[in-house]
PDB file of N, CA, C, O and CB in Angstrom:
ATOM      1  N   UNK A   1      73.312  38.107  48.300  1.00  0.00           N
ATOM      2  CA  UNK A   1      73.594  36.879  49.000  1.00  0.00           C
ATOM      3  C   UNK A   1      75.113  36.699  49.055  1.00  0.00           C
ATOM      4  O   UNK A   1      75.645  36.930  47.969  1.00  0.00           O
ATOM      5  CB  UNK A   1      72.899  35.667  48.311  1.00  0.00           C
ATOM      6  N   UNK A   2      76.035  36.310  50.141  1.00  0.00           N
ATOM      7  CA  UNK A   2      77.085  36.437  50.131  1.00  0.00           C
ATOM      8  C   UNK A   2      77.609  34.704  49.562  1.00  0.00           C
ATOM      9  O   UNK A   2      76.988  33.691  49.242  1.00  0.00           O
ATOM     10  CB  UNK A   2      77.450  37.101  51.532  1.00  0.00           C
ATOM     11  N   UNK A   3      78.556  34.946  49.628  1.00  0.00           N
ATOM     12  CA  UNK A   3      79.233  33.761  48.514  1.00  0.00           C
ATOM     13  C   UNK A   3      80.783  33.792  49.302  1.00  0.00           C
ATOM     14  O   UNK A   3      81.612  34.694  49.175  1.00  0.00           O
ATOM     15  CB  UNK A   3      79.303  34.388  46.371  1.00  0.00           C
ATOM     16  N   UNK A   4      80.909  32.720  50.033  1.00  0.00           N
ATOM     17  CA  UNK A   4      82.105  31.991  50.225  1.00  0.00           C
ATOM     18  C   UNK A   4      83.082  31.347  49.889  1.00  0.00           C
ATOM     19  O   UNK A   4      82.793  30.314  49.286  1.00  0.00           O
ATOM     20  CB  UNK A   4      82.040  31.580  50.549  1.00  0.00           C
ATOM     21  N   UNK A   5      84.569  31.613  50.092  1.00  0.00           N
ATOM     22  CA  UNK A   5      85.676  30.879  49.715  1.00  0.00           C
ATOM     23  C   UNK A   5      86.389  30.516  51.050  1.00  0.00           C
ATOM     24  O   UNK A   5      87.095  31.209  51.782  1.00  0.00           O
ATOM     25  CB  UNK A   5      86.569  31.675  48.709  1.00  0.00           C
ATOM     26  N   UNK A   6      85.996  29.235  51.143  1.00  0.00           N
ATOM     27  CA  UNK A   6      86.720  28.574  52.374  1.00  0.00           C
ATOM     28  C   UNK A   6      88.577  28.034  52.403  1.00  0.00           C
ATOM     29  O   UNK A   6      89.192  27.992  51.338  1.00  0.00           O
ATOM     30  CB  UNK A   6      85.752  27.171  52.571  1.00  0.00           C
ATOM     31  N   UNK A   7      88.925  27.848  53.075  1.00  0.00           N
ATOM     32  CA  UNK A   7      90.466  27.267  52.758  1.00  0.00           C
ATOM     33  C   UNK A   7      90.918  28.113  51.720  1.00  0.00           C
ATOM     34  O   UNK A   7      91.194  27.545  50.664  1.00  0.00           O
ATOM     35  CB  UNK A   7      90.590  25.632  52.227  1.00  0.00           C
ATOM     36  N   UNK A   8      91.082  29.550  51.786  1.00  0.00           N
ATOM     37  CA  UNK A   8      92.457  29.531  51.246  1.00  0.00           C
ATOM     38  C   UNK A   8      93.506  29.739  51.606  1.00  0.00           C
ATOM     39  O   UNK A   8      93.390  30.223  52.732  1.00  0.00           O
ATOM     40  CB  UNK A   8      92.608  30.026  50.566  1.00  0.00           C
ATOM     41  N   UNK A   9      94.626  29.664  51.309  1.00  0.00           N
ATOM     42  CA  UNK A   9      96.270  29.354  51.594  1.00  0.00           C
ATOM     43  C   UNK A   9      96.214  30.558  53.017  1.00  0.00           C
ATOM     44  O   UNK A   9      95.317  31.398  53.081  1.00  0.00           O
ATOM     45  CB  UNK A   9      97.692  29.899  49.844  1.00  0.00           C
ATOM     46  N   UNK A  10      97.207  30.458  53.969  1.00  0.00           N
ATOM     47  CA  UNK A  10      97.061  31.029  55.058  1.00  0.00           C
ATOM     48  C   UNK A  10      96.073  31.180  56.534  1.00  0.00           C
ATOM     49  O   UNK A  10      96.259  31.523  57.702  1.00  0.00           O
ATOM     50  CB  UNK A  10      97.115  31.771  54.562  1.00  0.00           C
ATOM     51  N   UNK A  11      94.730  30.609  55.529  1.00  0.00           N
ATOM     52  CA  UNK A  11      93.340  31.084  56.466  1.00  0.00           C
ATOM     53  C   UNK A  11      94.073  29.300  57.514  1.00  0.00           C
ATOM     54  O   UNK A  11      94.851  28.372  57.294  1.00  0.00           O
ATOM     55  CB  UNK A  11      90.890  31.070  55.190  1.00  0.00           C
ATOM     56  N   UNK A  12      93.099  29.811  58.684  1.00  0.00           N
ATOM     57  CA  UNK A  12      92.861  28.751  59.779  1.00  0.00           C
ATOM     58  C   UNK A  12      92.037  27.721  60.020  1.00  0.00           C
ATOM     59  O   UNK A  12      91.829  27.300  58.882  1.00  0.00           O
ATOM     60  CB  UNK A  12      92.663  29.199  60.636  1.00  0.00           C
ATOM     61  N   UNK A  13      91.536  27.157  60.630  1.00  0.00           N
ATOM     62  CA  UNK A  13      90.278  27.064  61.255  1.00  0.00           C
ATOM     63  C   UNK A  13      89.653  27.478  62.070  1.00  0.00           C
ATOM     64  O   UNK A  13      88.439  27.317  62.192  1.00  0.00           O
ATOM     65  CB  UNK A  13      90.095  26.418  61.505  1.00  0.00           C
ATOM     66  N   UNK A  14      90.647  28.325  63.055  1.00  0.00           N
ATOM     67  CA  UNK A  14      90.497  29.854  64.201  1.00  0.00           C
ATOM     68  C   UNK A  14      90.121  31.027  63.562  1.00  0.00           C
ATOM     69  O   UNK A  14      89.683  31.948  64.251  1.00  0.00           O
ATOM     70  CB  UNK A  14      91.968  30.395  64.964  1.00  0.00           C
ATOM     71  N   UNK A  15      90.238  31.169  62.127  1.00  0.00           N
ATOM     72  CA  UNK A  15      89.678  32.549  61.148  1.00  0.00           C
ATOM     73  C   UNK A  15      88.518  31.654  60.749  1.00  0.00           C
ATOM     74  O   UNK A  15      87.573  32.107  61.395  1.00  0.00           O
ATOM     75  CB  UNK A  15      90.818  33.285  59.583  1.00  0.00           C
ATOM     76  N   UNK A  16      88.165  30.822  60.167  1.00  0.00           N
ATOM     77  CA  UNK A  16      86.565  30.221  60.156  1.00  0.00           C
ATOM     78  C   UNK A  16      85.851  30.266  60.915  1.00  0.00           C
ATOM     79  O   UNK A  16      84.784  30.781  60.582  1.00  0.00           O
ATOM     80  CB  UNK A  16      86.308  29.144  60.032  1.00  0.00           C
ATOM     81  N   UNK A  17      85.963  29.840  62.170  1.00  0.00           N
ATOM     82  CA  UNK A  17      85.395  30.193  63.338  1.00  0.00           C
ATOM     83  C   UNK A  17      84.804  31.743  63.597  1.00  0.00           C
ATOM     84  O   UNK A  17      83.697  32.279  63.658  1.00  0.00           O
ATOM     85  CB  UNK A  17      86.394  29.873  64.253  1.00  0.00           C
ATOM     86  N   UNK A  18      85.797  32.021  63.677  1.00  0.00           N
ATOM     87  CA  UNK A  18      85.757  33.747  63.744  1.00  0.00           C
ATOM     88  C   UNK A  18      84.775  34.583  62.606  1.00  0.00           C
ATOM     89  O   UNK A  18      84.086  35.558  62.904  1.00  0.00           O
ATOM     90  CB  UNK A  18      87.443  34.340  63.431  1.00  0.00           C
ATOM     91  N   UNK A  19      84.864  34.023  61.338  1.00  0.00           N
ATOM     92  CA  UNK A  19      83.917  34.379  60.318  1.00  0.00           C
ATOM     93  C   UNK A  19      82.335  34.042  60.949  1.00  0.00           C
ATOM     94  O   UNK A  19      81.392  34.783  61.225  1.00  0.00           O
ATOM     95  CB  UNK A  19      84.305  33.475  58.885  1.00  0.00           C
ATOM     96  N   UNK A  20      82.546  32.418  61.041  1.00  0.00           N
ATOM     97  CA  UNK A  20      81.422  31.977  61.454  1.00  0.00           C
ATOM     98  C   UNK A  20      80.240  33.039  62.911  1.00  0.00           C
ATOM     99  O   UNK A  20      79.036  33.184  63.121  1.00  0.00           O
ATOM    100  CB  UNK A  20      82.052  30.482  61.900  1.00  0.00           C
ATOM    101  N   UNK A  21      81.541  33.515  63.549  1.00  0.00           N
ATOM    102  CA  UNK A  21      81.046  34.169  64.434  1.00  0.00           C
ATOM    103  C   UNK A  21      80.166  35.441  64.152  1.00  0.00           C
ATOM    104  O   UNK A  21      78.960  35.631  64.311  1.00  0.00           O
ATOM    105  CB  UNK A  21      82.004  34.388  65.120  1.00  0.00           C
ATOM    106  N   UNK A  22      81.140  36.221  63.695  1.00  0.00           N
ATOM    107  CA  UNK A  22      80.735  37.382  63.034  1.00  0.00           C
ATOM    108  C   UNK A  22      79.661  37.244  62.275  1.00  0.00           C
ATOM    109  O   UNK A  22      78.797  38.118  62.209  1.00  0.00           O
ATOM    110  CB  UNK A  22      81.653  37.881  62.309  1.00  0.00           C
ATOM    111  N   UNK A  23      79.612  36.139  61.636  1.00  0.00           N
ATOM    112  CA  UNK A  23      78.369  36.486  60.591  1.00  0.00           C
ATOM    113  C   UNK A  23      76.978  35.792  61.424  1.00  0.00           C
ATOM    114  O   UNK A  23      75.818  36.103  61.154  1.00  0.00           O
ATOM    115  CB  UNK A  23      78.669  35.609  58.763  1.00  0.00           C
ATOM    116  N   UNK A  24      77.290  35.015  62.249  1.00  0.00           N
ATOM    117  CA  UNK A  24      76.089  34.936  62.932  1.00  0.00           C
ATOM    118  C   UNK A  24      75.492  36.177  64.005  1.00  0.00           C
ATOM    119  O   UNK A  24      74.361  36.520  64.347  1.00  0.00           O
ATOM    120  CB  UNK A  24      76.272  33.707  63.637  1.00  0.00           C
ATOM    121  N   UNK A  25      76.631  36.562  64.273  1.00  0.00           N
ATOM    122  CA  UNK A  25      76.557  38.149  65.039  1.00  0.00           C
ATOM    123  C   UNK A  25      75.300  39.101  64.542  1.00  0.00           C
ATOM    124  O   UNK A  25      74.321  39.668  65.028  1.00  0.00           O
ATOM    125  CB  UNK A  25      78.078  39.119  64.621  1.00  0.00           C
ATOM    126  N   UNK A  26      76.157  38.855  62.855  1.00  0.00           N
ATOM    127  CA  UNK A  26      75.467  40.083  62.117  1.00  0.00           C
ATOM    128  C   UNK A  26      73.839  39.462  61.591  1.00  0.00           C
ATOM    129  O   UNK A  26      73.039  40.232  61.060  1.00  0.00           O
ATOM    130  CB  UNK A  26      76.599  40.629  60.568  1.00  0.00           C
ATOM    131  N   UNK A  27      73.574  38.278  61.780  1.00  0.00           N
ATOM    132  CA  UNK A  27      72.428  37.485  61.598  1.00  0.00           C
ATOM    133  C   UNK A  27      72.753  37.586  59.719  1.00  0.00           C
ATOM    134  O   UNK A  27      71.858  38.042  59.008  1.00  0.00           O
ATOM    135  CB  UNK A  27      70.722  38.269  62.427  1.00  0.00           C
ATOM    136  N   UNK A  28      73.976  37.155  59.144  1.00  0.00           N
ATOM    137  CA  UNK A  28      73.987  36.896  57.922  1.00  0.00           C
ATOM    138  C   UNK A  28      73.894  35.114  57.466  1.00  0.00           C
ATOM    139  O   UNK A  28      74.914  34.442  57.615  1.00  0.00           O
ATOM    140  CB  UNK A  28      75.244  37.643  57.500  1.00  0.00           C
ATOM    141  N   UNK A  29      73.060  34.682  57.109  1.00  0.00           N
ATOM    142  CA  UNK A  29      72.581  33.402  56.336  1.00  0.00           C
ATOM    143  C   UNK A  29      73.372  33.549  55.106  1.00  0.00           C
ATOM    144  O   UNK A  29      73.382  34.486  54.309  1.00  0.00           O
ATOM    145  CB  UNK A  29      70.898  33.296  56.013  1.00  0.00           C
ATOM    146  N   UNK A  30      74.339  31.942  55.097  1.00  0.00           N
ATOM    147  CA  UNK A  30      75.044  32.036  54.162  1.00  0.00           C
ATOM    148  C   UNK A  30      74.643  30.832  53.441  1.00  0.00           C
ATOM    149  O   UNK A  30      74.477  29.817  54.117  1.00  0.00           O
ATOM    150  CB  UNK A  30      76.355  32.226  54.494  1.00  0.00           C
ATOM    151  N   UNK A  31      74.460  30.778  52.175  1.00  0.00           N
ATOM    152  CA  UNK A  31      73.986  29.692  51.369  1.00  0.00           C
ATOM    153  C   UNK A  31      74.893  28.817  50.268  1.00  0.00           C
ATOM    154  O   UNK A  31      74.608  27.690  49.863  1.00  0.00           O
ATOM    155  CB  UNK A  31      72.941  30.278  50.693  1.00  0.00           C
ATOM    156  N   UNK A  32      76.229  29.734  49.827  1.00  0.00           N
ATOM    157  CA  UNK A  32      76.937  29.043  48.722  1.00  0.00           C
ATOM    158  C   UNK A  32      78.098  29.205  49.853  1.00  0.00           C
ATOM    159  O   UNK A  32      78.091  30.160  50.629  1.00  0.00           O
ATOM    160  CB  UNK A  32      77.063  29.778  46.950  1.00  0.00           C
ATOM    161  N   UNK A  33      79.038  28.249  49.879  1.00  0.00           N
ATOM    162  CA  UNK A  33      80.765  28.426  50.120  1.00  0.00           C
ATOM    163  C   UNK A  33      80.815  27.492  49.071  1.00  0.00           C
ATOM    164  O   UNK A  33      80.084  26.877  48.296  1.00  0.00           O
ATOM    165  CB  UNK A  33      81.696  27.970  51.769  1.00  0.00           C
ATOM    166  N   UNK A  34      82.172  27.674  49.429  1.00  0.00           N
ATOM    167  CA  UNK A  34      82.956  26.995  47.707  1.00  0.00           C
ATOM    168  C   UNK A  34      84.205  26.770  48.871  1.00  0.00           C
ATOM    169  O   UNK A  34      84.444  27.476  49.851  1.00  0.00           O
ATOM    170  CB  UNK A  34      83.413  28.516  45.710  1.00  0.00           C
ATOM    171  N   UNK A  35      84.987  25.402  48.357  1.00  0.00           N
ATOM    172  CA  UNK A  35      86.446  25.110  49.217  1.00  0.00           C
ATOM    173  C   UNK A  35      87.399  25.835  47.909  1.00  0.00           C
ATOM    174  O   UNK A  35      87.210  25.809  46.693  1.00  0.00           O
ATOM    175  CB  UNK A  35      86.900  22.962  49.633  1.00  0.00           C
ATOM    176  N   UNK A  36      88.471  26.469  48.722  1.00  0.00           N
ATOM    177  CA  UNK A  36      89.415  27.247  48.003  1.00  0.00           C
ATOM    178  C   UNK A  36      89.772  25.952  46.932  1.00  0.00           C
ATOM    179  O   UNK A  36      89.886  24.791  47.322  1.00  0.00           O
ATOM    180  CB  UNK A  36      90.787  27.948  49.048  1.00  0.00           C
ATOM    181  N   UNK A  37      89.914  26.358  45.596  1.00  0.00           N
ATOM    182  CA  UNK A  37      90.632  25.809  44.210  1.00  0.00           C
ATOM    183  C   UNK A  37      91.974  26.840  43.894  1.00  0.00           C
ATOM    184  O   UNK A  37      91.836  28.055  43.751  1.00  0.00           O
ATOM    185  CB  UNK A  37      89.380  25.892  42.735  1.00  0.00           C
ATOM    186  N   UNK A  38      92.956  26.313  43.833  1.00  0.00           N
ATOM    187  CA  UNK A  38      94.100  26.632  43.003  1.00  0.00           C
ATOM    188  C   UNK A  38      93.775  27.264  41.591  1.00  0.00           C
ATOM    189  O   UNK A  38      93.881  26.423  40.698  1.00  0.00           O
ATOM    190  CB  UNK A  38      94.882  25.372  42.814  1.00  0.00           C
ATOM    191  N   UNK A  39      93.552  28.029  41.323  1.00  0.00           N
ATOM    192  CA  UNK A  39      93.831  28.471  39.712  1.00  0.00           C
ATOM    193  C   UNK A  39      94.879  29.012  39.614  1.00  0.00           C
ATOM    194  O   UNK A  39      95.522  29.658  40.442  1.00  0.00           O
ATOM    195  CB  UNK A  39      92.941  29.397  39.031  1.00  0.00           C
ATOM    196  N   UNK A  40      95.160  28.651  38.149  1.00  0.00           N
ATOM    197  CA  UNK A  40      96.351  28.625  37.597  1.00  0.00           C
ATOM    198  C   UNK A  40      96.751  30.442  37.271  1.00  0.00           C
ATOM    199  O   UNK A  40      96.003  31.384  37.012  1.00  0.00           O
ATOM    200  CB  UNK A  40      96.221  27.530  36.193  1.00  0.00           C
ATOM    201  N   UNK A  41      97.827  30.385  37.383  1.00  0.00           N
ATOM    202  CA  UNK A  41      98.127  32.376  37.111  1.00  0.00           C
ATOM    203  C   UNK A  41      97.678  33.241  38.046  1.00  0.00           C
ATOM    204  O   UNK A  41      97.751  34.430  37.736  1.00  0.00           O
ATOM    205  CB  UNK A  41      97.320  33.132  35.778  1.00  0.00           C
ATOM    206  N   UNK A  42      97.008  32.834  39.640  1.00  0.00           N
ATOM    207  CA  UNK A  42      97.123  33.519  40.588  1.00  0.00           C
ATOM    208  C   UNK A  42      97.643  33.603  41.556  1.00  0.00           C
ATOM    209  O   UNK A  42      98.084  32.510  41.910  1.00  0.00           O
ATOM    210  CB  UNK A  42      96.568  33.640  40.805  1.00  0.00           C
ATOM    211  N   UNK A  43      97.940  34.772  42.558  1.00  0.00           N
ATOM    212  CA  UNK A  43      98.450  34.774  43.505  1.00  0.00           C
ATOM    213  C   UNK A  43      98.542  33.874  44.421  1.00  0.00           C
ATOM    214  O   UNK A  43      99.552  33.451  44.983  1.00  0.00           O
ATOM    215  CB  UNK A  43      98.192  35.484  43.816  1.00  0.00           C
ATOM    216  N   UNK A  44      96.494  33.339  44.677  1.00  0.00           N
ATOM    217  CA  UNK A  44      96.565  32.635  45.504  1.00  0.00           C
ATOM    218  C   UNK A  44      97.390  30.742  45.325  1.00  0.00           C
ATOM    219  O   UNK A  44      97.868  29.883  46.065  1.00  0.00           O
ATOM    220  CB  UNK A  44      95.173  32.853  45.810  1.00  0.00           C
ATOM    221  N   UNK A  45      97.148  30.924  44.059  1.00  0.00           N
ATOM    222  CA  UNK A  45      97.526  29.405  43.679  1.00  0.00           C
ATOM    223  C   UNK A  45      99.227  28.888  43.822  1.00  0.00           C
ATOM    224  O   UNK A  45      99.648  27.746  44.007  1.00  0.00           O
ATOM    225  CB  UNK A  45      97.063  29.232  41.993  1.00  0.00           C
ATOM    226  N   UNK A  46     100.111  30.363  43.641  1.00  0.00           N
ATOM    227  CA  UNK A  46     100.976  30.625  43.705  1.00  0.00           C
ATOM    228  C   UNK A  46     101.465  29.929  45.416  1.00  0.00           C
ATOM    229  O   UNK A  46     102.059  28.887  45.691  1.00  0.00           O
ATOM    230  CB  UNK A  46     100.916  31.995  43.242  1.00  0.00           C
ATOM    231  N   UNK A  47     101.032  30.785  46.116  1.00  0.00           N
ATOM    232  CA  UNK A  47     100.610  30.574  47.343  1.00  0.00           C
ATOM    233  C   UNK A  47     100.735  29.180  48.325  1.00  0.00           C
ATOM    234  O   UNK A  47     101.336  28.763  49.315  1.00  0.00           O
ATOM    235  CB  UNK A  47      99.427  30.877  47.151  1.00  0.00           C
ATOM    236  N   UNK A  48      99.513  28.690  47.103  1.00  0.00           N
ATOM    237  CA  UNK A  48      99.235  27.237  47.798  1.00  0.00           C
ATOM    238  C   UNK A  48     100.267  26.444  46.983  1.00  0.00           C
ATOM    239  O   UNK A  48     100.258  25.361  47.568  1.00  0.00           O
ATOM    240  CB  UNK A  48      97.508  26.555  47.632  1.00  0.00           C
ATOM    241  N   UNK A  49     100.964  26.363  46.188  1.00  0.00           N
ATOM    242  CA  UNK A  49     101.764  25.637  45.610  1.00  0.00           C
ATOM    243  C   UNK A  49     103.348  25.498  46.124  1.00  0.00           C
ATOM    244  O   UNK A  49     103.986  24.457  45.971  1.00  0.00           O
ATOM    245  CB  UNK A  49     101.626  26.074  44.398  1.00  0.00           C
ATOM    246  N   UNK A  50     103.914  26.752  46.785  1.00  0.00           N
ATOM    247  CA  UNK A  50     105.347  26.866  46.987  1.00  0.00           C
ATOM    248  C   UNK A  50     105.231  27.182  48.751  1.00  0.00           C
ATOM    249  O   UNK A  50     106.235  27.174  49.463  1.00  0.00           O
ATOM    250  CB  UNK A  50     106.144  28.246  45.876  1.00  0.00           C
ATOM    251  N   UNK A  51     103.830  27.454  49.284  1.00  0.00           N
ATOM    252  CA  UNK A  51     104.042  27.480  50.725  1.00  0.00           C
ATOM    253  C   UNK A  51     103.896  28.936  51.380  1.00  0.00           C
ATOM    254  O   UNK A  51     103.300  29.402  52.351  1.00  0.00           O
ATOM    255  CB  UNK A  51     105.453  26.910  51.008  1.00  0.00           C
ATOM    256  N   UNK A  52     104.573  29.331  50.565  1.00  0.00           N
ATOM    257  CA  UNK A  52     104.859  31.153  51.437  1.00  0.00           C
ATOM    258  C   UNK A  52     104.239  31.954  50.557  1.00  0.00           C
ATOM    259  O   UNK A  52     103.831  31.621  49.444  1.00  0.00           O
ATOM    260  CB  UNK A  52     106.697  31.924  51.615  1.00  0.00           C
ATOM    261  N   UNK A  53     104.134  33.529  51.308  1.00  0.00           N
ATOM    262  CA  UNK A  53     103.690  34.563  51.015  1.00  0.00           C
ATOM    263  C   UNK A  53     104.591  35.167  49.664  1.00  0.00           C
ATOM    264  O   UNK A  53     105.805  35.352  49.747  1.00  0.00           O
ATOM    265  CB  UNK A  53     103.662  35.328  52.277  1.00  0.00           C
ATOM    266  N   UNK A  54     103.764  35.453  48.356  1.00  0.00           N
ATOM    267  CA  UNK A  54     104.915  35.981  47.508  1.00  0.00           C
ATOM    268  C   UNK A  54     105.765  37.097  47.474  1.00  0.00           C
ATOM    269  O   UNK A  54     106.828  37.291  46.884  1.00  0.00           O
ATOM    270  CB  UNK A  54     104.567  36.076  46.557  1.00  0.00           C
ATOM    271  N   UNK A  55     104.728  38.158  48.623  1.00  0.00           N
ATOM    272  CA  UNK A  55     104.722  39.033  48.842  1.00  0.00           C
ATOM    273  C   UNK A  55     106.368  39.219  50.052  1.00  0.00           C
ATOM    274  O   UNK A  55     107.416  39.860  49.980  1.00  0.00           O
ATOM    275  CB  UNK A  55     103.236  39.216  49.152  1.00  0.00           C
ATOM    276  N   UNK A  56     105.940  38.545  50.749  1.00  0.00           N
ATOM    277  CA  UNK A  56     107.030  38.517  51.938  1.00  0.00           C
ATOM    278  C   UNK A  56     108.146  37.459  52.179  1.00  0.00           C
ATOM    279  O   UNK A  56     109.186  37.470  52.837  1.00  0.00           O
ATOM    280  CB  UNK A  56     106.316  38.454  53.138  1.00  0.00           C
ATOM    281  N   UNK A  57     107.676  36.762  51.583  1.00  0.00           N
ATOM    282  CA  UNK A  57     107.776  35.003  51.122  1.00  0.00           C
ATOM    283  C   UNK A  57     108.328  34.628  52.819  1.00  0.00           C
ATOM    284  O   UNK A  57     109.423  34.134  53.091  1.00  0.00           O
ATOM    285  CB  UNK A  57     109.373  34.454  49.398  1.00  0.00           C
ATOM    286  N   UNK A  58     107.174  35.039  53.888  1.00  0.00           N
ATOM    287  CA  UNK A  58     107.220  34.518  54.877  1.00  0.00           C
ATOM    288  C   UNK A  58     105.816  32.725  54.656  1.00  0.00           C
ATOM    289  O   UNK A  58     104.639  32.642  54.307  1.00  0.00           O
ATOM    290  CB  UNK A  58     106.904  35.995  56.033  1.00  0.00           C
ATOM    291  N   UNK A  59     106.775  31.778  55.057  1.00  0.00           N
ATOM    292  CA  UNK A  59     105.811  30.585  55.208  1.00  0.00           C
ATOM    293  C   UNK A  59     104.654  30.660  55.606  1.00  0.00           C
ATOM    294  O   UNK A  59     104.611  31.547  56.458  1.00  0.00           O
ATOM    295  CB  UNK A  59     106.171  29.745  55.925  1.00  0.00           C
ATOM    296  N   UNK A  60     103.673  30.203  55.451  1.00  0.00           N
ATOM    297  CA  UNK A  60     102.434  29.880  55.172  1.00  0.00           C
ATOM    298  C   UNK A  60     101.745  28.222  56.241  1.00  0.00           C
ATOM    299  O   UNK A  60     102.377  27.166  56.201  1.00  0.00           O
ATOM    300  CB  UNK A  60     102.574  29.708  53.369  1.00  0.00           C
ATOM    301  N   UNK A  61     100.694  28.340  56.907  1.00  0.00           N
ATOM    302  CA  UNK A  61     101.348  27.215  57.774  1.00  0.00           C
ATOM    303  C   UNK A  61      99.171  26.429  57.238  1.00  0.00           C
ATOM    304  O   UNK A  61      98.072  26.952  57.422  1.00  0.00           O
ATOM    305  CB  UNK A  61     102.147  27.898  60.284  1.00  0.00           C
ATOM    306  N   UNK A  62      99.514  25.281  56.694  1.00  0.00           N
ATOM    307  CA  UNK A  62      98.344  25.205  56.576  1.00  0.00           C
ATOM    308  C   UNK A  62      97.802  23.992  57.260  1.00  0.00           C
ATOM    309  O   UNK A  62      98.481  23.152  57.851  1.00  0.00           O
ATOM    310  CB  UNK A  62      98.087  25.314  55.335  1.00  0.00           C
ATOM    311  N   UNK A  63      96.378  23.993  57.102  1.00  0.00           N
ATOM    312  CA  UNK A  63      95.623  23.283  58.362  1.00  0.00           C
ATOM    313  C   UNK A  63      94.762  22.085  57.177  1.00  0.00           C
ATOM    314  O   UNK A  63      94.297  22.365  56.072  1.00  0.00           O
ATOM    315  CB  UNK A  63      94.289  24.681  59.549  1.00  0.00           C
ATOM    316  N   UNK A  64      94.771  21.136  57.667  1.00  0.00           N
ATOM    317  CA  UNK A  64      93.984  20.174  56.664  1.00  0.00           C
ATOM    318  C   UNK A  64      93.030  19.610  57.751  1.00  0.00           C
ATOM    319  O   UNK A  64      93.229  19.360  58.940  1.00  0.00           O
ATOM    320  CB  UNK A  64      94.992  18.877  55.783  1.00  0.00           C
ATOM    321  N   UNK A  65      92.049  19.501  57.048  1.00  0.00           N
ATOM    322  CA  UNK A  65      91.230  18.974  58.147  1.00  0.00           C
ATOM    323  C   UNK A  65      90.582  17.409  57.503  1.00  0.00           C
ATOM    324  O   UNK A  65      89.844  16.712  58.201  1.00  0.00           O
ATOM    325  CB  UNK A  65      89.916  20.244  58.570  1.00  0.00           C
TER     326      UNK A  65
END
């Protein structure tokens, strides 16, 4: 059963969509998402905390809905 992480740092609502698409494409039924959480000591939290990529530390543009 696949298992979702929605919102994290970078994603869209044009890449949700697009998931959404695909997986109805593929006739995949999805039952758990989870909204992205910050934890502490990761990349991604890193991420969502200072804005940009750590990697490139190009900005990060996020969507609140």
């Amino acid at each position: 059963m696949p298992y979702l992480i929605a919102g994290h740092p970078g994603s869209s609502l044009s890449d949700a969509k697009q998931l959404g698409e695909y997986l109805e494409k593929k006739h995949v039924k999805v039952r758990q998402v989870q909204e992205f959480m910050p934890i502490p000591m990761t990349i991604s939290a890193s991420m969502y905390y200072t804005g940009e990529d750590p990697f490139t530390e190009e900005k990060l543009i996020f969507h609140i809905s």
